[in-house]
N, C-alpha and C positions, 0 to 999 in steps of 0.2 A: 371664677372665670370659666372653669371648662366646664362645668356643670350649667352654663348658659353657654356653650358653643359645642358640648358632646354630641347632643343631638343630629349636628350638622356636619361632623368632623369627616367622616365618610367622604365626604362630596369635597374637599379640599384639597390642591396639589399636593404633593411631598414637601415642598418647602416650604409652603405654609403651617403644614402640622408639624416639620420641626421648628419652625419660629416659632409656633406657639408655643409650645412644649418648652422649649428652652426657657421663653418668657415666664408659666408656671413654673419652671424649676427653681429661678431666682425669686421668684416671690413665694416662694418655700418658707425665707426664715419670717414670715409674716404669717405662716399658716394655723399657728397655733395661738392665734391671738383671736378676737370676736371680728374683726373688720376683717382678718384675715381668715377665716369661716364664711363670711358669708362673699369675699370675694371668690375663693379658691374653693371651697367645701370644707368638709370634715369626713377624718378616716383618708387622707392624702399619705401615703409614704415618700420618700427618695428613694428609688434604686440607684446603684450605682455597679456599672458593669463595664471592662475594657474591651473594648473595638475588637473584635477577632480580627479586620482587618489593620486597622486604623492603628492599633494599639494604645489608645488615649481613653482615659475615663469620661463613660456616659452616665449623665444625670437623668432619669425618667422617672416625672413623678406618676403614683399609680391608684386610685382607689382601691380599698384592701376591706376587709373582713378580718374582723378579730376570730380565732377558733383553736380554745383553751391555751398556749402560749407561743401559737405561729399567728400569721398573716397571709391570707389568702388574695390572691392576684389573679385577675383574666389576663388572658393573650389576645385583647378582643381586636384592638387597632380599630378601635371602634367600631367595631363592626365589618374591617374592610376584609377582602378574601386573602389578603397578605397577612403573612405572619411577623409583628413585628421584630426590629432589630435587638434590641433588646432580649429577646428569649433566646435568638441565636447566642450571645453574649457569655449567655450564664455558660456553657459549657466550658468555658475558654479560663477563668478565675472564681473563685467566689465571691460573691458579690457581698456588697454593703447596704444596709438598707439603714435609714435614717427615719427613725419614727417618733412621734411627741417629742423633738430636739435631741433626742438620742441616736447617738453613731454606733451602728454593729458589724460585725463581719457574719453574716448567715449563712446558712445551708439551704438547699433546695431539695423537694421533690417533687415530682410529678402526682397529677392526683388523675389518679386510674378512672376511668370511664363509669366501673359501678359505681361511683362515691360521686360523680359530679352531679346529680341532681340535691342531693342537699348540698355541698358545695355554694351550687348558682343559688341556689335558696337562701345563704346567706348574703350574698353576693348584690342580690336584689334587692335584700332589705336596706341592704346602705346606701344604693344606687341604682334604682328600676332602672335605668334605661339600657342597662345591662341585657333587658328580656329583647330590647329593640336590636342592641348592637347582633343577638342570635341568631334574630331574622334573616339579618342583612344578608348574611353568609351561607354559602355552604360548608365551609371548612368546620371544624371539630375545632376549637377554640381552647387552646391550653389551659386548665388551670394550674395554680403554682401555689406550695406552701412554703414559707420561708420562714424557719428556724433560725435562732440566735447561737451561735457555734460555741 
């Protein structure tokens, strides 16, 4: 599903990109199955992050890159000049990240500036429209590597 609506995601209120999103999150435990591949994609994680404000558990699923035994994550929000909720997030707990039906508690870093060209390089390859979401922006677009703690 967001792989036929990423394209467009940019151009949608707030409340519609979290209804979707939500909507992908519960159709999560279907992701790793073939009908759930071609509905959802493949290389989809779960993050899971507490509200700095809110203080309740956010589900956001993410396209990821594999890169030797992390997972590599954009801050793209599609491309939009916001930075989404979620990155704010990770400062507040460590997060959980749910990958092939597997539950973990991870670590994060930041991935420095000289390093994100190969980074996006992998990035691309699972997910071109990644190069689109770059355009969109002028912001510096976070990447994230997520470690198994």
């Amino acid at each position: 599903m967001w792989r036929l609506f990423g394209k467009s995601a940019h151009l949608w209120p707030n409340w519609l990109y979290k209804l979707i999103s939500n909507i992908h999150s519960k159709m999560m435990k279907f992701n790793h199955t073939y009908i759930g591949e071609i509905i959802i994609g493949d290389h989809i994680l779960m993050l899971e992050t507490i509200g700095n404000k809110s203080k309740q558990v956010r589900k956001t699923p993410l396209t990821y890159a594999n890169y030797e035994n992390s997972y590599i994550v954009a801050a793209s929000f599609s491309g939009s000049d916001k930075t989404p909720d979620w990155y704010h997030n990770l400062s507040t707990y460590n997060p959980y990240i749910t990958v092939d039906g597997v539950r973990f508690e991870a670590t994060y870093e930041l991935i420095e500036s000289s390093e994100k060209d190969f980074f996006w390089s992998l990035l691309d390859e699972v997910y071109p429209t990644f190069q689109m979401y770059r355009k969109r922006t002028t912001r510096d677009i976070p990447l994230i590597k997520f470690s198994k703690v």
